[in-house]
C-alpha positions, -999 to 999 in steps of 0.1 A, spaced: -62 -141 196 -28 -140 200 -7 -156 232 -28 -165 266 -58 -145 255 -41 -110 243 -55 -97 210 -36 -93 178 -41 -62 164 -15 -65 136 -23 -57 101 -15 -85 71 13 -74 57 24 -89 21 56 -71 18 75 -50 43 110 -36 28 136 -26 48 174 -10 46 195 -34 59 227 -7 61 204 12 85 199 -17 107 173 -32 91 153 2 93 119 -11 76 112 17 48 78 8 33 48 -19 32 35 -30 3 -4 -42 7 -11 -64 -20 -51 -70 -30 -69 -86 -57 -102 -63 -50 -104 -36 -32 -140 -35 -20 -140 -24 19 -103 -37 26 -90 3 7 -96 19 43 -82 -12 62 -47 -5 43 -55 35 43 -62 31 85 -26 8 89 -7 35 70 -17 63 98 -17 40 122 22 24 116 34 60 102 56 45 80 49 44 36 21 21 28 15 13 -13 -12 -7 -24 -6 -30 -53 -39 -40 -69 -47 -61 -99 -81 -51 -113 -93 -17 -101 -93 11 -127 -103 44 -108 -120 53 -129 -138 77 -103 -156 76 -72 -148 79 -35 -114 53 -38 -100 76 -64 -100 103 -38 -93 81 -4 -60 63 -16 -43 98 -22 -38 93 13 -10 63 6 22 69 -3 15 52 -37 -11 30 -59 2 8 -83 -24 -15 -107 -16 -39 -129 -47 -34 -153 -40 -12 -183 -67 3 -183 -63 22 -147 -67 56 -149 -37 79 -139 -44 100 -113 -19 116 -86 -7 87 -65 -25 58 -88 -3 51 -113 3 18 -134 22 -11 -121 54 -8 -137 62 26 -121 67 10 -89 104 5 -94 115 40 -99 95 50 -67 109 26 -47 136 33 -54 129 68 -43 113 61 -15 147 39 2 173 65 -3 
């Protein structure tokens, strides 16, 4: 609950980058998880919700295939840090992040 009895509806955000020569413009979030279980459509809801670029940074999920493969096209970009993740549109490994970021604050 947030002040006198008011509900705070506001995602947990890990890391929200902004452009400080556009007035401190925020650009993109990046979620950060360790497993994705049910939290994938938590982070996929927030990034239609705040209509702003979400990426989700996760540390042991390979996509190997199923139904997160498909949902997380939805976010502006996956990044995993296991080497074994398996490329696919938006999923990509971690250490392609940089040059998208980059992209994504001009």
């Amino acid at each position: 609950m947030g002040k006198k009895g008011v509900r705070d509806y506001r995602p947990d955000i890990d890391i929200i980058l902004v452009r400080t020569d556009k007035g401190n413009k925020p650009m993109a979030i990046i979620s950060a998880k360790t497993t994705l279980a049910e939290r994938i459509m938590q982070t996929i809801t927030w990034s239609r919700y705040l209509k702003i670029k979400v990426l989700l940074v996760t540390a042991w999920e390979t996509f190997e295939s199923g139904a997160n493969r498909e949902r997380v096209q939805e976010l502006e970009g996956v990044y995993v840090c296991n080497k074994d993740v398996k490329e696919y549109g938006k999923i990509k490994i971690f250490s392609k992040i940089t040059k998208d970021l980059e992209r994504f604050c001009r």
